[in-house]
C-alpha positions as semicolon CSV with decimal commas, in nm:
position;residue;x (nm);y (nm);z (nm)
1;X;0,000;0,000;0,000
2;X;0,275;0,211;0,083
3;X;0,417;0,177;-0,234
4;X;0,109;0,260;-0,435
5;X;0,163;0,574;-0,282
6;X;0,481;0,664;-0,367
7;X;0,369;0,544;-0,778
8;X;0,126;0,799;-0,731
9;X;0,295;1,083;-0,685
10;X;0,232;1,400;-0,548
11;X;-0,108;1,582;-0,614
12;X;-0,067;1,933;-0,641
13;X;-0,353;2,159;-0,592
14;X;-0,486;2,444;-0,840
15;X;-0,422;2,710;-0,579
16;X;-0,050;2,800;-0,459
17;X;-0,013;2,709;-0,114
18;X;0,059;2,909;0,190
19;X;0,433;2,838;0,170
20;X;0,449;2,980;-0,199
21;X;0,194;3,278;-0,108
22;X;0,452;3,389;0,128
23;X;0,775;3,354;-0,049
24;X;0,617;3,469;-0,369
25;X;0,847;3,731;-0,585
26;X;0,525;3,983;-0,613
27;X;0,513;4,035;-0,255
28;X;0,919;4,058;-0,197
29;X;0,846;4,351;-0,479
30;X;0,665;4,576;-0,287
31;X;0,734;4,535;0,078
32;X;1,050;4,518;0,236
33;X;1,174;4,210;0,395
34;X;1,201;4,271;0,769
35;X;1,335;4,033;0,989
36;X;1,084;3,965;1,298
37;X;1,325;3,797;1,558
38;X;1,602;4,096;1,498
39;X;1,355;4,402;1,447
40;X;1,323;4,689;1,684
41;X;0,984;4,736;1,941
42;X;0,923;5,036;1,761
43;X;0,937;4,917;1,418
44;X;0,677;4,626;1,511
45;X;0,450;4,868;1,657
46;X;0,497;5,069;1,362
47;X;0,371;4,722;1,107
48;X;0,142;4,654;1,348
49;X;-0,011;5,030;1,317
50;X;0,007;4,980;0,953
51;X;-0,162;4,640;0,898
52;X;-0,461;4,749;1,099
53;X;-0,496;5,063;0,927
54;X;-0,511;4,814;0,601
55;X;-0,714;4,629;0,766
56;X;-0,938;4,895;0,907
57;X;-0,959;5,030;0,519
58;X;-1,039;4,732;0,384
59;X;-1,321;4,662;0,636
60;X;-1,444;5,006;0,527
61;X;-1,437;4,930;0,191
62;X;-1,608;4,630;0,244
63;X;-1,882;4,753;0,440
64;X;-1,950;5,023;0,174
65;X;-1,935;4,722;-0,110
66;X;-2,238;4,585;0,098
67;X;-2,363;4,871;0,166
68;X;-2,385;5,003;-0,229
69;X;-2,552;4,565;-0,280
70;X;-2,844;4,621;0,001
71;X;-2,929;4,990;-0,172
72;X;-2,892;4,827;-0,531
73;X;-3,151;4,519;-0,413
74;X;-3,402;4,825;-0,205
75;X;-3,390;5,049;-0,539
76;X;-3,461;4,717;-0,765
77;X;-3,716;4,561;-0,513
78;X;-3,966;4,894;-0,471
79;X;-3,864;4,925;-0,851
80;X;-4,070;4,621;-0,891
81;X;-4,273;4,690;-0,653
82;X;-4,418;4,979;-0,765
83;X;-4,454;4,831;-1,091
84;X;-4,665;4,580;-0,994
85;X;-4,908;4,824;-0,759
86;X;-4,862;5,031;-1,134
87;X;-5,024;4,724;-1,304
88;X;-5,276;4,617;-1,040
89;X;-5,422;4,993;-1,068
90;X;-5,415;4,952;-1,396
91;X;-5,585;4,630;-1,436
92;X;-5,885;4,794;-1,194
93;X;-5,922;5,066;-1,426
94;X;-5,949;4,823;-1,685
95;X;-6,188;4,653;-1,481
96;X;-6,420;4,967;-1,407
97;X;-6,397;5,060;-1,760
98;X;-6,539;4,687;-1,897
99;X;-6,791;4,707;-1,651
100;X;-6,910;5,019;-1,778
101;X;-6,878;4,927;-2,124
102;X;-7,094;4,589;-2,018
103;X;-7,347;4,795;-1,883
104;X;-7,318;5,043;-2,153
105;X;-7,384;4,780;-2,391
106;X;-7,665;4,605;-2,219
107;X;-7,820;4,911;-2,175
108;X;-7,793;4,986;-2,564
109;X;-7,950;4,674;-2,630
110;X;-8,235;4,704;-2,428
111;X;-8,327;5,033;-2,578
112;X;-8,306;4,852;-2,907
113;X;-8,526;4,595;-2,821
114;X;-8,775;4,782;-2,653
115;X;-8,772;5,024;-2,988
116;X;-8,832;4,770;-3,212
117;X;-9,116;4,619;-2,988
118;X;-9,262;4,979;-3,008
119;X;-9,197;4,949;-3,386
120;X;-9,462;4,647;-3,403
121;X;-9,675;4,753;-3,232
122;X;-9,747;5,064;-3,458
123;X;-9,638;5,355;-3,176
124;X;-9,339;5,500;-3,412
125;X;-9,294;5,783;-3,185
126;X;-9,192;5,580;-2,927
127;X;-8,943;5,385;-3,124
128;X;-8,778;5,681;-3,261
129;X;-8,752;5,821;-2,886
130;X;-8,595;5,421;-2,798
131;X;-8,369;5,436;-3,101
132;X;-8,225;5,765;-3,000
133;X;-8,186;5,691;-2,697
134;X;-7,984;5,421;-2,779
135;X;-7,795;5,642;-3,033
136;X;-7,656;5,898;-2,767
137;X;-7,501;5,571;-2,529
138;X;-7,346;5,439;-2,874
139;X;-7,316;5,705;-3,118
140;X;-7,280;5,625;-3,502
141;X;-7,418;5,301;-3,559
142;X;-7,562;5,196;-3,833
143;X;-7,838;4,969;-3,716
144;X;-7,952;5,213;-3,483
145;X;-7,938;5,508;-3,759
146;X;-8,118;5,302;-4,011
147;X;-8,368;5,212;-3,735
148;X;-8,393;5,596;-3,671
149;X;-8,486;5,660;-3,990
150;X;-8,697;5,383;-4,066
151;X;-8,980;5,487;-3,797
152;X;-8,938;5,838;-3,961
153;X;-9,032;5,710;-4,306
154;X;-9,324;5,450;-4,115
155;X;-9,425;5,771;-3,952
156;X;-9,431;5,990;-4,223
157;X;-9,593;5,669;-4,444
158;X;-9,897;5,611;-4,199
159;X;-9,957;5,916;-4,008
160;X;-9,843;6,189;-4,230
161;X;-9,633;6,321;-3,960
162;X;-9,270;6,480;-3,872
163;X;-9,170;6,365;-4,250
164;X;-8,899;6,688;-4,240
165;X;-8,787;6,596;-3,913
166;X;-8,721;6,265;-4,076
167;X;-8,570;6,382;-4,390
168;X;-8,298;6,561;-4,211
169;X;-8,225;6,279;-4,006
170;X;-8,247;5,985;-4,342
171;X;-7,959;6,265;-4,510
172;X;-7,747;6,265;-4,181
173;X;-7,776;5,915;-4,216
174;X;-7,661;5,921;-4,568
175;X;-7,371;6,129;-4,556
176;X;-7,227;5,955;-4,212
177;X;-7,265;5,598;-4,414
178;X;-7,277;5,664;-4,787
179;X;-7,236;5,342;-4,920
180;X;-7,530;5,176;-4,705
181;X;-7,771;5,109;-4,994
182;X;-8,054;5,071;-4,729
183;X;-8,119;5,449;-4,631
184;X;-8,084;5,552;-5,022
185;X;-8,394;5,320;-5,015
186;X;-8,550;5,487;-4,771
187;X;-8,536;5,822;-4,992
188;X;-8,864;5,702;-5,159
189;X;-9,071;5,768;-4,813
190;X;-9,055;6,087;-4,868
Protein backbone atom coordinates (compact mmCIF):
# COMPACT_ATOMS: atom_id res chain seq x y z
CA UNK A 1 0.00 0.00 0.00
CA UNK A 2 2.75 2.11 0.83
CA UNK A 3 4.17 1.77 -2.34
CA UNK A 4 1.09 2.60 -4.35
CA UNK A 5 1.63 5.74 -2.82
CA UNK A 6 4.81 6.64 -3.67
CA UNK A 7 3.69 5.44 -7.78
CA UNK A 8 1.26 7.99 -7.31
CA UNK A 9 2.95 10.83 -6.85
CA UNK A 10 2.32 14.00 -5.48
CA UNK A 11 -1.08 15.82 -6.14
CA UNK A 12 -0.67 19.33 -6.41
CA UNK A 13 -3.53 21.59 -5.92
CA UNK A 14 -4.86 24.44 -8.40
CA UNK A 15 -4.22 27.10 -5.79
CA UNK A 16 -0.50 28.00 -4.59
CA UNK A 17 -0.13 27.09 -1.14
CA UNK A 18 0.59 29.09 1.90
CA UNK A 19 4.33 28.38 1.70
CA UNK A 20 4.49 29.80 -1.99
CA UNK A 21 1.94 32.78 -1.08
CA UNK A 22 4.52 33.89 1.28
CA UNK A 23 7.75 33.54 -0.49
CA UNK A 24 6.17 34.69 -3.69
CA UNK A 25 8.47 37.31 -5.85
CA UNK A 26 5.25 39.83 -6.13
CA UNK A 27 5.13 40.35 -2.55
CA UNK A 28 9.19 40.58 -1.97
CA UNK A 29 8.46 43.51 -4.79
CA UNK A 30 6.65 45.76 -2.87
CA UNK A 31 7.34 45.35 0.78
CA UNK A 32 10.50 45.18 2.36
CA UNK A 33 11.74 42.10 3.95
CA UNK A 34 12.01 42.71 7.69
CA UNK A 35 13.35 40.33 9.89
CA UNK A 36 10.84 39.65 12.98
CA UNK A 37 13.25 37.97 15.58
CA UNK A 38 16.02 40.96 14.98
CA UNK A 39 13.55 44.02 14.47
CA UNK A 40 13.23 46.89 16.84
CA UNK A 41 9.84 47.36 19.41
CA UNK A 42 9.23 50.36 17.61
CA UNK A 43 9.37 49.17 14.18
CA UNK A 44 6.77 46.26 15.11
CA UNK A 45 4.50 48.68 16.57
CA UNK A 46 4.97 50.69 13.62
CA UNK A 47 3.71 47.22 11.07
CA UNK A 48 1.42 46.54 13.48
CA UNK A 49 -0.11 50.30 13.17
CA UNK A 50 0.07 49.80 9.53
CA UNK A 51 -1.62 46.40 8.98
CA UNK A 52 -4.61 47.49 10.99
CA UNK A 53 -4.96 50.63 9.27
CA UNK A 54 -5.11 48.14 6.01
CA UNK A 55 -7.14 46.29 7.66
CA UNK A 56 -9.38 48.95 9.07
CA UNK A 57 -9.59 50.30 5.19
CA UNK A 58 -10.39 47.32 3.84
CA UNK A 59 -13.21 46.62 6.36
CA UNK A 60 -14.44 50.06 5.27
CA UNK A 61 -14.37 49.30 1.91
CA UNK A 62 -16.08 46.30 2.44
CA UNK A 63 -18.82 47.53 4.40
CA UNK A 64 -19.50 50.23 1.74
CA UNK A 65 -19.35 47.22 -1.10
CA UNK A 66 -22.38 45.85 0.98
CA UNK A 67 -23.63 48.71 1.66
CA UNK A 68 -23.85 50.03 -2.29
CA UNK A 69 -25.52 45.65 -2.80
CA UNK A 70 -28.44 46.21 0.01
CA UNK A 71 -29.29 49.90 -1.72
CA UNK A 72 -28.92 48.27 -5.31
CA UNK A 73 -31.51 45.19 -4.13
CA UNK A 74 -34.02 48.25 -2.05
CA UNK A 75 -33.90 50.49 -5.39
CA UNK A 76 -34.61 47.17 -7.65
CA UNK A 77 -37.16 45.61 -5.13
CA UNK A 78 -39.66 48.94 -4.71
CA UNK A 79 -38.64 49.25 -8.51
CA UNK A 80 -40.70 46.21 -8.91
CA UNK A 81 -42.73 46.90 -6.53
CA UNK A 82 -44.18 49.79 -7.65
CA UNK A 83 -44.54 48.31 -10.91
CA UNK A 84 -46.65 45.80 -9.94
CA UNK A 85 -49.08 48.24 -7.59
CA UNK A 86 -48.62 50.31 -11.34
CA UNK A 87 -50.24 47.24 -13.04
CA UNK A 88 -52.76 46.17 -10.40
CA UNK A 89 -54.22 49.93 -10.68
CA UNK A 90 -54.15 49.52 -13.96
CA UNK A 91 -55.85 46.30 -14.36
CA UNK A 92 -58.85 47.94 -11.94
CA UNK A 93 -59.22 50.66 -14.26
CA UNK A 94 -59.49 48.23 -16.85
CA UNK A 95 -61.88 46.53 -14.81
CA UNK A 96 -64.20 49.67 -14.07
CA UNK A 97 -63.97 50.60 -17.60
CA UNK A 98 -65.39 46.87 -18.97
CA UNK A 99 -67.91 47.07 -16.51
CA UNK A 100 -69.10 50.19 -17.78
CA UNK A 101 -68.78 49.27 -21.24
CA UNK A 102 -70.94 45.89 -20.18
CA UNK A 103 -73.47 47.95 -18.83
CA UNK A 104 -73.18 50.43 -21.53
CA UNK A 105 -73.84 47.80 -23.91
CA UNK A 106 -76.65 46.05 -22.19
CA UNK A 107 -78.20 49.11 -21.75
CA UNK A 108 -77.93 49.86 -25.64
CA UNK A 109 -79.50 46.74 -26.30
CA UNK A 110 -82.35 47.04 -24.28
CA UNK A 111 -83.27 50.33 -25.78
CA UNK A 112 -83.06 48.52 -29.07
CA UNK A 113 -85.26 45.95 -28.21
CA UNK A 114 -87.75 47.82 -26.53
CA UNK A 115 -87.72 50.24 -29.88
CA UNK A 116 -88.32 47.70 -32.12
CA UNK A 117 -91.16 46.19 -29.88
CA UNK A 118 -92.62 49.79 -30.08
CA UNK A 119 -91.97 49.49 -33.86
CA UNK A 120 -94.62 46.47 -34.03
CA UNK A 121 -96.75 47.53 -32.32
CA UNK A 122 -97.47 50.64 -34.58
CA UNK A 123 -96.38 53.55 -31.76
CA UNK A 124 -93.39 55.00 -34.12
CA UNK A 125 -92.94 57.83 -31.85
CA UNK A 126 -91.92 55.80 -29.27
CA UNK A 127 -89.43 53.85 -31.24
CA UNK A 128 -87.78 56.81 -32.61
CA UNK A 129 -87.52 58.21 -28.86
CA UNK A 130 -85.95 54.21 -27.98
CA UNK A 131 -83.69 54.36 -31.01
CA UNK A 132 -82.25 57.65 -30.00
CA UNK A 133 -81.86 56.91 -26.97
CA UNK A 134 -79.84 54.21 -27.79
CA UNK A 135 -77.95 56.42 -30.33
CA UNK A 136 -76.56 58.98 -27.67
CA UNK A 137 -75.01 55.71 -25.29
CA UNK A 138 -73.46 54.39 -28.74
CA UNK A 139 -73.16 57.05 -31.18
CA UNK A 140 -72.80 56.25 -35.02
CA UNK A 141 -74.18 53.01 -35.59
CA UNK A 142 -75.62 51.96 -38.33
CA UNK A 143 -78.38 49.69 -37.16
CA UNK A 144 -79.52 52.13 -34.83
CA UNK A 145 -79.38 55.08 -37.59
CA UNK A 146 -81.18 53.02 -40.11
CA UNK A 147 -83.68 52.12 -37.35
CA UNK A 148 -83.93 55.96 -36.71
CA UNK A 149 -84.86 56.60 -39.90
CA UNK A 150 -86.97 53.83 -40.66
CA UNK A 151 -89.80 54.87 -37.97
CA UNK A 152 -89.38 58.38 -39.61
CA UNK A 153 -90.32 57.10 -43.06
CA UNK A 154 -93.24 54.50 -41.15
CA UNK A 155 -94.25 57.71 -39.52
CA UNK A 156 -94.31 59.90 -42.23
CA UNK A 157 -95.93 56.69 -44.44
CA UNK A 158 -98.97 56.11 -41.99
CA UNK A 159 -99.57 59.16 -40.08
CA UNK A 160 -98.43 61.89 -42.30
CA UNK A 161 -96.33 63.21 -39.60
CA UNK A 162 -92.70 64.80 -38.72
CA UNK A 163 -91.70 63.65 -42.50
CA UNK A 164 -88.99 66.88 -42.40
CA UNK A 165 -87.87 65.96 -39.13
CA UNK A 166 -87.21 62.65 -40.76
CA UNK A 167 -85.70 63.82 -43.90
CA UNK A 168 -82.98 65.61 -42.11
CA UNK A 169 -82.25 62.79 -40.06
CA UNK A 170 -82.47 59.85 -43.42
CA UNK A 171 -79.59 62.65 -45.10
CA UNK A 172 -77.47 62.65 -41.81
CA UNK A 173 -77.76 59.15 -42.16
CA UNK A 174 -76.61 59.21 -45.68
CA UNK A 175 -73.71 61.29 -45.56
CA UNK A 176 -72.27 59.55 -42.12
CA UNK A 177 -72.65 55.98 -44.14
CA UNK A 178 -72.77 56.64 -47.87
CA UNK A 179 -72.36 53.42 -49.20
CA UNK A 180 -75.30 51.76 -47.05
CA UNK A 181 -77.71 51.09 -49.94
CA UNK A 182 -80.54 50.71 -47.29
CA UNK A 183 -81.19 54.49 -46.31
CA UNK A 184 -80.84 55.52 -50.22
CA UNK A 185 -83.94 53.20 -50.15
CA UNK A 186 -85.50 54.87 -47.71
CA UNK A 187 -85.36 58.22 -49.92
CA UNK A 188 -88.64 57.02 -51.59
CA UNK A 189 -90.71 57.68 -48.13
CA UNK A 190 -90.55 60.87 -48.68
Amino acid sequence: MKNNRALIGKRKSMFSSKKDYLSSPYENEHTEFIDHKTASPELLEEIRNKLLKEKKKSFIVNILFILLIIAFTIAVTIYYFSNVKKADENQKTAQIESFKLSKTHKDFQLLIKDGDEWMETGNFENAIFRYKSAAKLIPNQFDVEYRICLGYAYLCRYENLECEQGKIALEQAISTFPNQQKLIELRKYY
